[in-house]
Kinemage of the C-alpha trace (Angstrom):
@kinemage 1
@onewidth
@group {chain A} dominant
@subgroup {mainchain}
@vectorlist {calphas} color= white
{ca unk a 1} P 94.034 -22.898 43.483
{ca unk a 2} L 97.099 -20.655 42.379
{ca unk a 3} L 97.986 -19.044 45.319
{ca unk a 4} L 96.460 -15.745 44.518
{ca unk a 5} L 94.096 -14.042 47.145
{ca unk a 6} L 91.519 -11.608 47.291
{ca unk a 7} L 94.057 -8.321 47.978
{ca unk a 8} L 96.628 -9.493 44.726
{ca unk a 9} L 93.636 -9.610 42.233
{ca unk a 10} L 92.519 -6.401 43.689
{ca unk a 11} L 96.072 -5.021 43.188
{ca unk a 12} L 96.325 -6.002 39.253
{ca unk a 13} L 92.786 -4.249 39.056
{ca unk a 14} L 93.768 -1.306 40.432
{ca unk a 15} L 96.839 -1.318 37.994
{ca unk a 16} L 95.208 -2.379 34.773
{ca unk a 17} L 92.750 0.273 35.593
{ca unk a 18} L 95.839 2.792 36.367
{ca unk a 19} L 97.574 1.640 32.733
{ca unk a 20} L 94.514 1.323 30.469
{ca unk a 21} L 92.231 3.484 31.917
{ca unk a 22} L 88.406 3.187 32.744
{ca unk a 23} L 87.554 3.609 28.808
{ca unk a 24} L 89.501 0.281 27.840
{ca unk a 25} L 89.713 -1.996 31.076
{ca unk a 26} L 86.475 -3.318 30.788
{ca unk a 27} L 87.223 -4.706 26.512
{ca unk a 28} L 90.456 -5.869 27.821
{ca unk a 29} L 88.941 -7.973 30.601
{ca unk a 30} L 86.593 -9.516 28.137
{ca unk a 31} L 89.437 -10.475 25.890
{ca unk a 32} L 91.382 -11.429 28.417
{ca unk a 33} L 88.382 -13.933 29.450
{ca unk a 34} L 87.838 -15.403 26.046
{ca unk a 35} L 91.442 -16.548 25.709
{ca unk a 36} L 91.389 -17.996 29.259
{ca unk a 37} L 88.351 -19.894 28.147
{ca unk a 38} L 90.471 -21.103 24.619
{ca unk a 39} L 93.257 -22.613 26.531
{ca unk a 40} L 91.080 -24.556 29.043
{ca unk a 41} L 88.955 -25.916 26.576
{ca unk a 42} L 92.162 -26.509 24.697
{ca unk a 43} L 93.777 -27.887 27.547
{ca unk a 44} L 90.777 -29.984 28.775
{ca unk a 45} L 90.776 -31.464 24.873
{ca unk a 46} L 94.705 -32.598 25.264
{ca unk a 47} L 93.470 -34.294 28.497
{ca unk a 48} L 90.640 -35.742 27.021
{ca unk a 49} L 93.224 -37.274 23.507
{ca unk a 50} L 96.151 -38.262 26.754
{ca unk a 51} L 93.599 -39.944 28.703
{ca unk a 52} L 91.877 -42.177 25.673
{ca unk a 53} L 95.409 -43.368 24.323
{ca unk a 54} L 96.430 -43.866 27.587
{ca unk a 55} L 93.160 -45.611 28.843
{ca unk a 56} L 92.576 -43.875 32.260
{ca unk a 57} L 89.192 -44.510 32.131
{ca unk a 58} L 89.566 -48.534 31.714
{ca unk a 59} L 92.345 -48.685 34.170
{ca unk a 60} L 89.714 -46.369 37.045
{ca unk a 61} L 86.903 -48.683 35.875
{ca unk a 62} L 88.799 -51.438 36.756
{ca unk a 63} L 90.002 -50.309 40.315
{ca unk a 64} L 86.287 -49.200 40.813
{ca unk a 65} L 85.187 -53.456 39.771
{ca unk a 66} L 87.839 -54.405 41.883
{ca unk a 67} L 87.203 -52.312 44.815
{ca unk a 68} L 83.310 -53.676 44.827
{ca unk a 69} L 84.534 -57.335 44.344
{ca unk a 70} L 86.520 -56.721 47.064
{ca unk a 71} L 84.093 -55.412 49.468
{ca unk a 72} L 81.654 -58.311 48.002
{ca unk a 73} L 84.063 -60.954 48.733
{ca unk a 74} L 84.540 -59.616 52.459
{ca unk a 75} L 80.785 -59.268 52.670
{ca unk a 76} L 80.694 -63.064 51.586
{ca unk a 77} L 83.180 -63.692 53.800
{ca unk a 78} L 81.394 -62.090 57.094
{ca unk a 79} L 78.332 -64.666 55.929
{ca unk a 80} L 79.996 -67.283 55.791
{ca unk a 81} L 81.899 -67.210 59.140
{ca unk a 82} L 78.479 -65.803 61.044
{ca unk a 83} L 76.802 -68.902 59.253
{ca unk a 84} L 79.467 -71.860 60.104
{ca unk a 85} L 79.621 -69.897 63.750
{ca unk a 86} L 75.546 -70.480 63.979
{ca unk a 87} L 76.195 -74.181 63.412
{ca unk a 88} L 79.023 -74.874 65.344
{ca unk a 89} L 76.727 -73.422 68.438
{ca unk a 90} L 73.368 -74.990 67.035
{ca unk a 91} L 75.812 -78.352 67.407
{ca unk a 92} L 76.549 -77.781 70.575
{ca unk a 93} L 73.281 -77.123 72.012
{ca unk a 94} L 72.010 -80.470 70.159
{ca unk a 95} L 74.800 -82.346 72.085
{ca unk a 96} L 74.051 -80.472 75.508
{ca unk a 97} L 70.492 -82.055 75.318
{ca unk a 98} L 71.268 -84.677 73.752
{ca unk a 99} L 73.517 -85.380 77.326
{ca unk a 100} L 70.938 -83.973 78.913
{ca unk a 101} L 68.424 -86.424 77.662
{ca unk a 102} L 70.783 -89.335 78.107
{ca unk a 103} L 71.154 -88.186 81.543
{ca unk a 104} L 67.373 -87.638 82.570
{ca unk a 105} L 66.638 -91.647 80.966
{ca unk a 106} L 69.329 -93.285 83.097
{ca unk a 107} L 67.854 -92.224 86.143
{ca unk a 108} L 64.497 -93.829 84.901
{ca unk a 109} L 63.493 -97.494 85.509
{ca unk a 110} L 63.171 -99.019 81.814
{ca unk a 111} L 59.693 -99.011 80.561
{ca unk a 112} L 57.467 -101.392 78.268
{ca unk a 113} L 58.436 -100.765 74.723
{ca unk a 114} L 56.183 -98.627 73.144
{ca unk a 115} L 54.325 -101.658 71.011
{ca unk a 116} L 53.451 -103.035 73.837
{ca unk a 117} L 51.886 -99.990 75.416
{ca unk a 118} L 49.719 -98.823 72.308
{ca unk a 119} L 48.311 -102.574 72.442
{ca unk a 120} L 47.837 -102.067 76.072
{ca unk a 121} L 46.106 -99.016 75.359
{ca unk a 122} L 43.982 -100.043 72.898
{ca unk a 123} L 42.946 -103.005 74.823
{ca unk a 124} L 41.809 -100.996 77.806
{ca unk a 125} L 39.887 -98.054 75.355
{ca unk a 126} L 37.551 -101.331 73.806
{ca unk a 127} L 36.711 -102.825 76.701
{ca unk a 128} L 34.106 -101.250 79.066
{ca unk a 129} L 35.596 -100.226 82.707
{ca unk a 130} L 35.135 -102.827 85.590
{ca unk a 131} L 32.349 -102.660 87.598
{ca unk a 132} L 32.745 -101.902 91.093
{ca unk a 133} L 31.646 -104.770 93.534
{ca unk a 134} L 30.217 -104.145 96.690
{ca unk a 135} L 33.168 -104.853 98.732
{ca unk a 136} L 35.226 -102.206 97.240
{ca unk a 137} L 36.374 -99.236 98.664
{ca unk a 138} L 35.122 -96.019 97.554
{ca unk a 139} L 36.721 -92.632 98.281
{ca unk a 140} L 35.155 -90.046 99.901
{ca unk a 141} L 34.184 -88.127 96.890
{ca unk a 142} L 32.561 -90.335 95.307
{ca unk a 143} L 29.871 -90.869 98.488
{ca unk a 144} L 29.196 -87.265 98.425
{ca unk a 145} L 27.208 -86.734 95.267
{ca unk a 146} L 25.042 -84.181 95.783
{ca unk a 147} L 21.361 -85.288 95.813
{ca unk a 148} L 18.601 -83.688 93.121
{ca unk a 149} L 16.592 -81.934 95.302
{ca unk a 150} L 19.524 -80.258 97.104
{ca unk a 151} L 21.435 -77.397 95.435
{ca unk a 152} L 25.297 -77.640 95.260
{ca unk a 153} L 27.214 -75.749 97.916
């Protein structure tokens, strides 16, 4: 902090020890760290008076509040853009198959509306299926039924 090293401190020892001798040195380092310890507290106490008239801690408070709403607002601002970026491609993609369905029912013949087909539909489910007359044509499958006796192959 001040500039002075291991070998300088070791030098003033060596001296104070040379001046006062062994018998003293150690009441004079004692005294010598009490009034240290007076004029930092003393010091840190005019700090302390300074920095309440002055309002230091408000004014680092503030910076602190404004430094979070900062990062808050660029946070916010991050979601917003990822959001209105989502939509813009969600958007997109609706219109792409939205052409795409467009596309697929123009190549289609037009078909019965669907009122028509549910009663169609309905019609068909109630009544019972047509009997087949004799001069119809069955397919193959259906001649090959296996008989009871016989087990399936």
């Amino acid at each position: 902090m001040t500039g002075v090293g291991f070998f300088e401190i070791l030098l003033i020892g060596v001296v104070g020890l040379l001046i006062l001798g062994p018998d003293k040195l150690p009441g004079a380092l004692r005294t010598m760290a009490l009034w240290i310890g007076r004029f930092r507290r003393s010091f840190d106490d005019i700090k302390r008076d300074i920095e309440k008239e002055i309002g230091a801690d408000e004014i680092r408070r503030q910076l602190r509040n404004e430094a979070i709403m900062e990062k808050f607002n660029d946070g916010k601002k991050q979601i917003t853009d990822t959001v209105n970026l989502a939509k813009k491609q969600t958007d997109s993609l609706k219109q792409n198959l939205d052409l795409k369905q467009q596309i697929l029912n123009s190549g289609k013949p037009e078909t019965v509306n669907s009122s028509a087909k549910s009663e169609t539909n309905t019609a068909t489910s109630n009544s019972e299926k047509p009997v087949q007359s004799e001069n119809s044509i069955e397919s193959p499958e259906s001649k090959e039924s296996p008989k009871p006796n016989e087990p399936e192959t």
